[in-house]
N, C-alpha and C positions, 0 to 999 in steps of 0.2 A: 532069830536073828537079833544080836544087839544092837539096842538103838545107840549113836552117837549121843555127846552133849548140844551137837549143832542141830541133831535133824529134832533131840527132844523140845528145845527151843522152838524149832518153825513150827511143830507141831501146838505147843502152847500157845502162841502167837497166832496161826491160820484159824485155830479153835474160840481164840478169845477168852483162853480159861476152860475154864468147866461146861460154858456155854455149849460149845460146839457137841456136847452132849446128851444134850437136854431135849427129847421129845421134839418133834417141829424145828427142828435148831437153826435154819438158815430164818422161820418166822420170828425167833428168838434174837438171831441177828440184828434182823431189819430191829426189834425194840429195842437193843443194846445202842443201836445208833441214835435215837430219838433224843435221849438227855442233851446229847451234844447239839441235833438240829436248834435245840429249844435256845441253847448259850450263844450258839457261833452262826446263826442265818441272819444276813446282811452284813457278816464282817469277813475281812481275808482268812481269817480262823477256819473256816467251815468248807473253804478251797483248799490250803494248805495240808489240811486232817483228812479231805477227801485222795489229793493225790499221794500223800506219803503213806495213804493207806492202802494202796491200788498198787505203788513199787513195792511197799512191805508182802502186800499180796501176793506178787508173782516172784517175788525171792524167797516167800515160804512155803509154797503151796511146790514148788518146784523138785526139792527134793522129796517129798512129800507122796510125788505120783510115780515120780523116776522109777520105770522098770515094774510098776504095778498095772493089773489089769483096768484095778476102779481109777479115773485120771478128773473124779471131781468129789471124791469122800464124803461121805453126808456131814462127819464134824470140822470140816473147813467150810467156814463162815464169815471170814474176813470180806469175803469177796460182797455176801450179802451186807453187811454194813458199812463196806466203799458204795455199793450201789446207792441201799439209803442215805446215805451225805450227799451223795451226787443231787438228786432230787429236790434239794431243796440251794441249790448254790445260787441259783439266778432269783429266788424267791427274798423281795423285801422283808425287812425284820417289820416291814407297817404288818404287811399281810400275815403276818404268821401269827396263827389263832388255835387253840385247840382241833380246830374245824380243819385248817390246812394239812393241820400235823395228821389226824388221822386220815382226812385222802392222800395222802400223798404216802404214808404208810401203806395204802388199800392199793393204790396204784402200781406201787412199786410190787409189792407182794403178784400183784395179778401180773404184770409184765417179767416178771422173774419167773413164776409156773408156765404158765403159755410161751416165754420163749420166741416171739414174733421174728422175722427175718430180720436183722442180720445175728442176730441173739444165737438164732437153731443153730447156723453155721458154726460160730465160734462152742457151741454148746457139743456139737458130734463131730466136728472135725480137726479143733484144733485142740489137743491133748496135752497143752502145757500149761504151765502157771499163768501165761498171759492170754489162752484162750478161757482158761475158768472166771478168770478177772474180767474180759471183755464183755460175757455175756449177760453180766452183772451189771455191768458199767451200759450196755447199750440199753436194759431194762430200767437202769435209773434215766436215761433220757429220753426215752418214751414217757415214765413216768411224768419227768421233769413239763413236758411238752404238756401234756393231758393236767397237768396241776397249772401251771400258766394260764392255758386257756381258761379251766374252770376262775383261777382269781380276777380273771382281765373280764369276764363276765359278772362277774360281781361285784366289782369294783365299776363296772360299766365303763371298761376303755377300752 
């Protein structure tokens, strides 16, 4: 089947490049998103990048499954690097330490494999662009939650 110019586009895009091929690739994700936590946490930046990455998401990831059996491809990865930005939006630019950056990477990665309720749901039942994105998106706010706690603990508030 030939590919269109539009579906090769969402497929570059969902992929992140070359990334979304690479061994581990949604763990490749989650570190493609890190540069940007480092720039854009505690400014509107890192909201912005996280939502126009989550509609970029489910308008590429869309045609992408349309009509295929596999409905979350190992090299769509977009979704893993909306998750990652999520993780860190309500986190202070005080708090952000090498130390945050890699729990919060460890977190998300673990809440993205496991999959915890309501993650599974959107993970086996909803077979569209905006259930592959959600499941990612709910694993970055478990994250998010479990990084909070540990800084609010350390910070002793």
């Amino acid at each position: 089947m030939k590919q269109t110019t539009i579906h090769k586009i969402c497929k570059v895009t969902a992929s992140l490049g070359p990334v979304g091929y690479l061994p581990a690739s949604g763990t490749w994700g989650s570190l493609v998103a890190l540069p940007f936590v480092w720039f854009l946490t505690g400014s509107y930046g890192i909201w912005i990048l996280t939502c126009f990455s989550f509609l970029v998401g489910i308008l590429t990831i869309r045609p992408l499954i349309e009509g295929k059996d596999e409905k979350d491809p190992g090299f769509v990865i977009i979704d893993e690097f909306m998750g990652q930005l999520l993780v860190f939006c309500l986190i202070p630019k005080e708090a952000l330490s090498p130390i945050t950056l890699v729990f919060g990477f460890l977190f998300f990665r673990l809440f993205d494999i496991l999959k915890p309720w309501p993650a599974s749901f959107y993970d086996q039942k909803v077979h569209t662009g905006f259930g592959v994105m959600m499941d990612d998106f709910i694993a970055g706010i478990y994250a998010m939650i479990l990084l909070a706690i540990m800084i609010m603990i350390s910070y002793n508030i």
